[in-house]
N, C-alpha and C positions, 0 to 999 in steps of 0.2 A: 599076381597083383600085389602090390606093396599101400601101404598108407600113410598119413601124417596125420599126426594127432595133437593136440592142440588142449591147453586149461582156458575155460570158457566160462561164460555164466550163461543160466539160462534166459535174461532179460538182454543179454545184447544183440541189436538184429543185424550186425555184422557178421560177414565171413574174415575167421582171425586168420585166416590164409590168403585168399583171396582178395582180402577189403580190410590189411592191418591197418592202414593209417585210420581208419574209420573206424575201426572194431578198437584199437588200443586207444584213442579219445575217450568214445563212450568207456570203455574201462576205468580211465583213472578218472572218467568226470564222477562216477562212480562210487569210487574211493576204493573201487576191490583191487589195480594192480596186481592183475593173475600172471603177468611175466614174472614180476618182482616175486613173489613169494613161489610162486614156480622155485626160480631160481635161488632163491635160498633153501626149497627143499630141496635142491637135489644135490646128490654126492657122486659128483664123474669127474673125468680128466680128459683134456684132450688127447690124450697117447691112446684112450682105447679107439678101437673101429667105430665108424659112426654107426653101424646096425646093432650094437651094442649101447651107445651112447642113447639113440634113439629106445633101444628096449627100458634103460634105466629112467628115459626122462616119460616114459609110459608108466611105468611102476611110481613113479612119484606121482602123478595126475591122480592114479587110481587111486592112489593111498588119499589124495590132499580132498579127491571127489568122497569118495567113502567119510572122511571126515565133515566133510561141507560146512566147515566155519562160516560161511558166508550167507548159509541159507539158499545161494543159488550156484554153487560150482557145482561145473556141469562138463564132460569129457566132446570135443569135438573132434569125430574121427571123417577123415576127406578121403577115401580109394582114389587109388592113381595106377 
């Protein structure tokens, strides 16, 4: 069984997988933009394997959730 994992808060009542256009409004209505800063923490390349890519953008969540500047990031894991 494999998963996707997702930067999340925990007041959004979206699924950011299943229901993004929905889930990424309420986000930047917000003002948190968890893709955006996602995306500036992490440090990947398109050239590695995406099971790798996915492991590094896991390790950033973890780190940005343990952080929790926000007061409500929160890690969204979906089993598939």
């Amino acid at each position: 069984m494999s998963k996707i994992v997702r930067l999340t808060t925990t007041d959004n009542p979206h699924d950011p997988v299943n229901d993004f256009g929905a889930w990424w409004d309420f986000d930047h209505m917000k003002g948190y933009n968890s893709s955006e800063r996602l995306a500036a923490w992490l440090t990947s390349s398109a050239d590695l394997p995406s099971e790798m890519q996915e492991e590094i953008q896991e390790e950033a969540i973890d780190e940005i959730v343990s952080l929790n500047l926000t007061g409500v990031d929160t890690k969204f894991v979906l089993e598939v």
